[in-house]
C-alpha positions as CSV (number, residue, x, y, z in Angstrom):
1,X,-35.0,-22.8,-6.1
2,X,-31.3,-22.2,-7.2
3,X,-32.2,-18.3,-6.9
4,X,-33.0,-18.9,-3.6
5,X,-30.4,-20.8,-2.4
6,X,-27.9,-18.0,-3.9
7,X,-29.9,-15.5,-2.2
8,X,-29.4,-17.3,0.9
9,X,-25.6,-17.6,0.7
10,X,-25.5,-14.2,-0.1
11,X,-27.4,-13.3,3.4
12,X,-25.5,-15.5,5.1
13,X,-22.1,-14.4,3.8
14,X,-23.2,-10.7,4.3
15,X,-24.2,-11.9,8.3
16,X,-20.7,-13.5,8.7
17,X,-19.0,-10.4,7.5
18,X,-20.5,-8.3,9.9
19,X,-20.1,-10.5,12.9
20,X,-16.3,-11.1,12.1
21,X,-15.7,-7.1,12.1
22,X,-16.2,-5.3,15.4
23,X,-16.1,-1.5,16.5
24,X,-12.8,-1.5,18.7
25,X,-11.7,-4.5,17.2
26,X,-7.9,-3.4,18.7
27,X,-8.9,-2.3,22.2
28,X,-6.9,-4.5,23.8
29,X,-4.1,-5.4,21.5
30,X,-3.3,-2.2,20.4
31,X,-5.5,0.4,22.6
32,X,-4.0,3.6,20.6
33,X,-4.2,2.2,17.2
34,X,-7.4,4.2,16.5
35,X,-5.9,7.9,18.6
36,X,-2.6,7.0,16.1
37,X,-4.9,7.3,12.7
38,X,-6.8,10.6,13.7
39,X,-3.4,12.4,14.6
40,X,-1.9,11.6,11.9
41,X,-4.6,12.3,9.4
42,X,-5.3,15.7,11.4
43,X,-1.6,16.8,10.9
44,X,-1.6,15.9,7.4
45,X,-5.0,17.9,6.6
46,X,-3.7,20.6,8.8
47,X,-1.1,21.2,5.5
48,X,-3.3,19.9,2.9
49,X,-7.4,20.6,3.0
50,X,-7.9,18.2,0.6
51,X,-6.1,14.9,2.2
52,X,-9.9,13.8,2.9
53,X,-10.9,13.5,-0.7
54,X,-8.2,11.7,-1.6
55,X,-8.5,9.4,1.2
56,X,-12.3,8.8,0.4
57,X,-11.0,8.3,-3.6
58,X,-8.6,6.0,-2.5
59,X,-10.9,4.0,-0.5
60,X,-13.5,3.7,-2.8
61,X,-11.1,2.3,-5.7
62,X,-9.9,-0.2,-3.2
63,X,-12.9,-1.4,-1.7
64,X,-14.4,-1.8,-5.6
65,X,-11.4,-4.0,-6.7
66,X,-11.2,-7.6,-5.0
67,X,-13.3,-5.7,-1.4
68,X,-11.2,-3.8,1.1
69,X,-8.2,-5.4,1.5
70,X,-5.6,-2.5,1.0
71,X,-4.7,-4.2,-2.5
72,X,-4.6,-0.6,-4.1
73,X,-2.1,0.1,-1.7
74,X,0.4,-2.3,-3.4
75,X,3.6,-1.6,-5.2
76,X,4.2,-3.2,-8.8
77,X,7.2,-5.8,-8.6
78,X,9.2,-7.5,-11.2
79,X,7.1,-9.9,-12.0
80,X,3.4,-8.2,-12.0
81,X,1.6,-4.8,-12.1
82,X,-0.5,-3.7,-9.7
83,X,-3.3,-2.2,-9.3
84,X,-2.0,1.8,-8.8
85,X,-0.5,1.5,-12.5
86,X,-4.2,0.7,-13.7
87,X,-5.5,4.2,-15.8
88,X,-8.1,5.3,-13.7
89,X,-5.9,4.8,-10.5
90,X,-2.5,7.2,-11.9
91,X,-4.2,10.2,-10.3
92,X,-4.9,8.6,-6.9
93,X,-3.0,9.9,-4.0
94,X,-2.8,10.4,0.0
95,X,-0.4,7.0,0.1
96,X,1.8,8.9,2.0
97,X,-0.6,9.6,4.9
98,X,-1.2,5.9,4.9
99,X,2.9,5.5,5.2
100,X,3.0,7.8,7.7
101,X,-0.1,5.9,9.8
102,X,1.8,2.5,9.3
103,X,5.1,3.8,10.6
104,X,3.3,5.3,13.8
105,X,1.8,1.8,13.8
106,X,4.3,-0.1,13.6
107,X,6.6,1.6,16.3
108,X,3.5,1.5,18.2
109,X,2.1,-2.1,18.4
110,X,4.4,-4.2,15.5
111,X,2.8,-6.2,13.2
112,X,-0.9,-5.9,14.4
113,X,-2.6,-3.3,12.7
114,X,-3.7,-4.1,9.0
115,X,-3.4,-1.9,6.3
116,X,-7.1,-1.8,5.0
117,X,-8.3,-1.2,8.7
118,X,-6.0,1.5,8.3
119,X,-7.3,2.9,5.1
120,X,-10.9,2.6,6.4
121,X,-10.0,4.6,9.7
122,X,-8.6,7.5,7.9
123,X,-11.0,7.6,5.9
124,X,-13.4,8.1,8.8
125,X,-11.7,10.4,10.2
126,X,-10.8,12.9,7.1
127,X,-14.7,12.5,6.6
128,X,-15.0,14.1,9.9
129,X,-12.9,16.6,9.3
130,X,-13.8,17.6,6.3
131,X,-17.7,18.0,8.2
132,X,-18.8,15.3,8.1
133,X,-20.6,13.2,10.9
134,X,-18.3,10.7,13.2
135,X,-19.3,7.4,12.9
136,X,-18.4,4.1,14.8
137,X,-16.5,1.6,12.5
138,X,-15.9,-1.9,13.0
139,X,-12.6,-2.8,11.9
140,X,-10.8,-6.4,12.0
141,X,-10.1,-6.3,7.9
142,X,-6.8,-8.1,6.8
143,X,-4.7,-7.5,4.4
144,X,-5.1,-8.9,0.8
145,X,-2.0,-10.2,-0.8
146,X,-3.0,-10.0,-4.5
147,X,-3.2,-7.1,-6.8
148,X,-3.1,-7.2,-10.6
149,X,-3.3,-4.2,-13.1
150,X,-6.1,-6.0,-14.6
151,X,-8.8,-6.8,-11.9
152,X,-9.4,-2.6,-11.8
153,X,-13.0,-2.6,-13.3
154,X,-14.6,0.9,-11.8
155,X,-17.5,2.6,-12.6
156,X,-16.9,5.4,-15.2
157,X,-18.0,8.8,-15.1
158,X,-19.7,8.4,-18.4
159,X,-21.6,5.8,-17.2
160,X,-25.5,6.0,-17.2
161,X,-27.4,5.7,-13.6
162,X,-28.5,1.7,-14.7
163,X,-24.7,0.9,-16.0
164,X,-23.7,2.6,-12.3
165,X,-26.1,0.8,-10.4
166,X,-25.3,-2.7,-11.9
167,X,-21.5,-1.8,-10.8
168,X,-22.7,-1.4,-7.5
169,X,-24.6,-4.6,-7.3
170,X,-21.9,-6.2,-8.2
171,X,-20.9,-5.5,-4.3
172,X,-24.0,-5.6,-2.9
173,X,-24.3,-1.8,-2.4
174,X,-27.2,-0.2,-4.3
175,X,-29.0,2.8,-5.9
176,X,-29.8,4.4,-2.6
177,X,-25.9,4.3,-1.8
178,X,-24.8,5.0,-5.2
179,X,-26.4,8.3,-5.1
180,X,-25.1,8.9,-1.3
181,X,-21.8,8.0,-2.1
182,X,-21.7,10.3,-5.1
183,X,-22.5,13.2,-2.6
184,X,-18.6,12.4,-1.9
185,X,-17.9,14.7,-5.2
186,X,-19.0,17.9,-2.9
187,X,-15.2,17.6,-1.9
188,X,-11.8,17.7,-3.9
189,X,-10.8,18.4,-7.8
190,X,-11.8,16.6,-10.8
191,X,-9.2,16.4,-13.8
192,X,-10.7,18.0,-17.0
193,X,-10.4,15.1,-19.1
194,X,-12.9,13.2,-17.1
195,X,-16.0,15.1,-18.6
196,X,-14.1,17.3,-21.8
197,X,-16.8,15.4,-24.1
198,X,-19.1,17.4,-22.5
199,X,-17.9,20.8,-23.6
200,X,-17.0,20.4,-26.7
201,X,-18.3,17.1,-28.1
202,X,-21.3,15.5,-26.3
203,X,-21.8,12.3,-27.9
204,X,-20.5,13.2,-31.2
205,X,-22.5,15.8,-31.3
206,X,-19.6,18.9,-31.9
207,X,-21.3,20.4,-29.0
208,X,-21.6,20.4,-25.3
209,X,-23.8,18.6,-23.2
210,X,-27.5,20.6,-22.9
211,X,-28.1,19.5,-19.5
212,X,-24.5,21.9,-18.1
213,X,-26.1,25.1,-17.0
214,X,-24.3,28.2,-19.7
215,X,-23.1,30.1,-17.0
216,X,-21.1,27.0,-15.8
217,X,-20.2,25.8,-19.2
218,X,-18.9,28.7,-20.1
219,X,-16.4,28.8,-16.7
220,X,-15.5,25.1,-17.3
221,X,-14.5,25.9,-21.2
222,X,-11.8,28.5,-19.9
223,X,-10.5,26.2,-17.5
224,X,-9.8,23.2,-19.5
225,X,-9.4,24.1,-23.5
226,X,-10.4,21.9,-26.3
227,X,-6.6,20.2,-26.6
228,X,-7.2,18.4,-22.8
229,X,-8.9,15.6,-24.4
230,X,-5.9,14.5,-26.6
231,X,-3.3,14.6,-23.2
232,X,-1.9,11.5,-23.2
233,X,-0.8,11.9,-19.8
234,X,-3.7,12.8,-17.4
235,X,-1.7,13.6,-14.4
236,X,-0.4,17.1,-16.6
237,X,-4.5,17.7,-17.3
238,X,-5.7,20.5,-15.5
239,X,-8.2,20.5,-12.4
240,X,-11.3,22.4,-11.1
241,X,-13.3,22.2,-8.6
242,X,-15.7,19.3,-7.9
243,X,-18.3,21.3,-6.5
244,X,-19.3,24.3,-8.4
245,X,-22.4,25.4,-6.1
246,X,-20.3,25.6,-2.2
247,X,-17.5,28.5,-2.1
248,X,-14.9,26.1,-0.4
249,X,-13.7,22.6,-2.4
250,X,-13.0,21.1,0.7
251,X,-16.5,20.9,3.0
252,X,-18.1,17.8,2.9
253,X,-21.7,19.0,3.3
254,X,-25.0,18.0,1.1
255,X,-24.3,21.4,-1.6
256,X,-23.2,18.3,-4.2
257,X,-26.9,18.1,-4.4
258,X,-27.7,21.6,-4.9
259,X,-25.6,21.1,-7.6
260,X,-27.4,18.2,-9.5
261,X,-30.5,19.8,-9.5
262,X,-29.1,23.1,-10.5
263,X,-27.6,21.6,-13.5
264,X,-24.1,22.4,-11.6
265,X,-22.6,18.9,-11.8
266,X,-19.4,18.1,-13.0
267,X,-19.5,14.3,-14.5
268,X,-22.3,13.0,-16.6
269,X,-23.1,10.5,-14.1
270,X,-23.5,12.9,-11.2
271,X,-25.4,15.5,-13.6
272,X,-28.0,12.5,-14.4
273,X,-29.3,11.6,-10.4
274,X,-31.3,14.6,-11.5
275,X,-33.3,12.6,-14.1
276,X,-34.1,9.2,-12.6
277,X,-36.8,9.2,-10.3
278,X,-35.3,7.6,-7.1
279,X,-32.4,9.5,-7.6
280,X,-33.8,12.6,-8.3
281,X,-36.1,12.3,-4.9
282,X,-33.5,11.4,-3.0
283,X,-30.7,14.5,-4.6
284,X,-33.7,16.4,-3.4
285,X,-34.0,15.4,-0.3
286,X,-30.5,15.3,0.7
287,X,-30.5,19.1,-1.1
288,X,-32.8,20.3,1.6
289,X,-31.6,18.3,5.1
290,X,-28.2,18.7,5.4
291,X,-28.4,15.9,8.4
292,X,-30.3,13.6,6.6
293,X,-27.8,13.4,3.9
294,X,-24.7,13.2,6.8
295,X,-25.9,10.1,8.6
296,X,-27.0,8.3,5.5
297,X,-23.4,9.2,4.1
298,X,-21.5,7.2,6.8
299,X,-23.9,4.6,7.1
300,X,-22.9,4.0,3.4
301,X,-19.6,4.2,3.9
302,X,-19.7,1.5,6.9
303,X,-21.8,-0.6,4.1
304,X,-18.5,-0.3,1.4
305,X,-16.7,-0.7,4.1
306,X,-17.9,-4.4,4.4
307,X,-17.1,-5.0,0.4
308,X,-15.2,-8.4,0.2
309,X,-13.4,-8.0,3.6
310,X,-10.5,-11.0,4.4
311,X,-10.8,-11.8,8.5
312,X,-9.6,-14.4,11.0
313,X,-6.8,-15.8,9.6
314,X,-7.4,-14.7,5.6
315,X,-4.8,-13.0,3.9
316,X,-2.4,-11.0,6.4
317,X,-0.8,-8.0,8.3
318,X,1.5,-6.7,6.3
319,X,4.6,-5.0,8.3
320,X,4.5,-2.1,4.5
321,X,1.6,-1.3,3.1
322,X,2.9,-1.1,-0.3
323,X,4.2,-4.8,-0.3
324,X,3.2,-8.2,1.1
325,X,5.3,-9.7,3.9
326,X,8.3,-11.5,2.8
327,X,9.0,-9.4,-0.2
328,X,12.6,-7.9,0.3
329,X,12.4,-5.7,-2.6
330,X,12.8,-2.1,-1.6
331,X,9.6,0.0,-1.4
């Protein structure tokens, strides 16, 4: 009885979500808002190819930490550390295309446009750049005014598909967006000392990690020597390529899963879709219908857009996305 009860809060919670969000949510308050985020994110990827897979990194870590409220955005002040100082967030970046979206917002329409809207927008729209498929988003998020060093709990890339998969329940996504969100890692760079252990020393082993085709093994092992793994300071670790199959880093396109079933994938986790049997079916299918795998991405992504969202008159709009309103401490 108390499992269904808690089922049915969780449905009902999950209905009110979606009706508080709507697509245009700012069509009449601040028409442009939505024009404003894709030129801006178009000039910035005009200099920079790979602003979409940081924006898509940087969404993902905030919506996984308290939903998407734009706390990842946050500066540390005197008095707490937030949650950009938290280990596996030192290597996030693209804040300054959010700064730059903010300003234009600001001069724009002041004080109306929230920062995690903002976030999710650009995120849209560096998704279609990159070649991905457009996609209406409802927006109408609010800005969270909490973020603490110690809530950042992610999913690891050493994690096993199960460990992954109970992360992602934890915000009601599941195994079926796990593995479409993963196809994300067809775009951007992965710092060596995220999968190392699986060069040199796969689970203790003093060798690599059987499932990394040679050929690739042997490419990844003169890109990132043995020493990486004692670098204290990962933002001086060196960087390759995410995907290892397509001849450009920065297409968003279904060759991630070319990858997994070639034994081409960088992170253990990724490398293992191949071997569970949903997973594996679905890596397959996504290999082989490019389309398929485009709609289901964004449908996804409107799903963790959802995560934990603050509307009507929870949390705020904050004037700077990197600190809450009221804080006079410089940014």
């Amino acid at each position: 009885m108390a499992a269904a009860i808690s089922i049915a809060l969780l449905l009902a919670n999950l209905l009110a979500t979606s009706l508080s969000l709507e697509i245009h949510f700012y069509r009449n308050s601040c028409p442009r808002a939505e024009l404003i985020v894709s030129q801006v994110v178009r000039r910035h990827f005009q200099r920079d190819l790979s602003v979409p897979a940081g924006l898509l990194r940087l969404y993902f870590h905030d919506c996984f930490v308290r939903g998407c409220d734009a706390s990842v955005l946050l500066d540390s002040t005197d008095d707490n550390i937030a949650e950009k100082e938290a280990p596996p967030n030192l290597t996030l970046r693209t804040f300054d295309v959010i700064d730059d979206i903010k300003a234009e917002l600001e001069k724009e329409c002041r004080g109306l446009v929230s920062c995690a809207d903002i976030l999710a927008l650009a995120t849209r729209d560096g998704v279609a750049l990159s070649g991905g498929a457009a996609y209406a988003l409802p927006t109408g998020r609010r800005d969270g005014i909490i973020s603490r060093m110690e809530d950042v709990r992610l999913p690891s890339p050493t994690f096993s598909v199960q460990e992954a998969v109970d992360a992602f329940k934890s915000i009601n996504l599941d195994l079926w967006d796990l593995t479409t969100l993963l196809g994300a890692h067809s775009v951007g760079f992965c710092h060596c000392g995220f999968f190392i252990d699986r060069l040199y020393n796969y689970r203790g082993t003093a060798s690599a990690d059987p499932q990394i085709e040679p050929s690739l093994l042997e490419t990844l092992k003169q890109k990132c020597p043995p020493h990486v793994a004692e670098l204290a300071n990962i933002t001086k670790d060196p960087t390759v390529s995410m995907n290892q199959v397509a001849s450009t880093p920065y297409t968003l396109d279904n060759s991630f899963y070319l990858g997994v079933l070639n034994k081409k994938a960088i992170l253990k986790l990724d490398q293992d879709l191949a071997f569970t049997d949903l997973t594996s079916r679905l890596s397959a299918r996504y290999a082989n219908d490019p389309n398929f795998f485009s709609s289901q991405f964004s449908e996804s992504l409107i799903k963790l857009g959802n995560v934990g969202v603050l509307t009507g008159q929870q949390g705020e709009i904050r004037l700077s996305c990197r600190k809450v309103n009221g804080d006079t401490s410089t940014s």
